[in-house]
N, C-alpha and C positions, 0 to 999 in steps of 0.2 A: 467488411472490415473485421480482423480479427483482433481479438483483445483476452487480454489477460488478467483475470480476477484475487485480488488476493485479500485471503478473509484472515482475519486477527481476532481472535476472542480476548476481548478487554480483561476478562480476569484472569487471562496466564500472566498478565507482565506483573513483574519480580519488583520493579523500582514504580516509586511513586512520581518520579518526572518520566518516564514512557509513556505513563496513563494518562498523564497530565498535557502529555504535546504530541502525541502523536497522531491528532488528529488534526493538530492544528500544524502541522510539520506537511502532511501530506496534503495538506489545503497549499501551501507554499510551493511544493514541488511540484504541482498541478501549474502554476505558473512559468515555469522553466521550460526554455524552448533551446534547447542545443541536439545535433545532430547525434552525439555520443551519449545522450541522456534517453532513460526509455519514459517516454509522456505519460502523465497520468490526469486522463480525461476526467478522472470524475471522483469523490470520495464521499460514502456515506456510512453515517453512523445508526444502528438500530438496536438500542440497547445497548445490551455490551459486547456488538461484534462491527467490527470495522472493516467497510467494503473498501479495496483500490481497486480500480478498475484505469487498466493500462494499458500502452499500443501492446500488440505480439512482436516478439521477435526471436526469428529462427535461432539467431546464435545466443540468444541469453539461455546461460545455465540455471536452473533451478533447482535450488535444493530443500525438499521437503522434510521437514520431521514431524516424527507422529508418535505421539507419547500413551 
């Protein structure tokens, strides 16, 4: 199985409700099961960087920035 990692470092977000739910937001999304939704198996926090870990899929685009 292929999957898709995406890491968040907790002290780039800008606003005080990102930092505040975004963990608890991807714990949510983690429960959604629709064919047009991409699944997120699993989510973990260590420190201040936020793992998702999500199905792969060939046609999602991703778009990276890197500061």
């Amino acid at each position: 199985m292929q999957v898709a990692i995406k890491i968040i470092d907790t002290r780039k977000l800008t606003t005080s409700y990102a930092s505040k739910n975004l963990y608890r937001e991807a714990k949510i999304l983690a429960q959604i099961r629709h064919p047009n939704i991409v699944r997120i198996y699993e989510t973990l926090k260590v420190v201040k960087t936020l793992y998702v870990i999500a199905s792969w899929s060939e046609s999602l685009v991703i778009f990276l920035t890197c500061e």
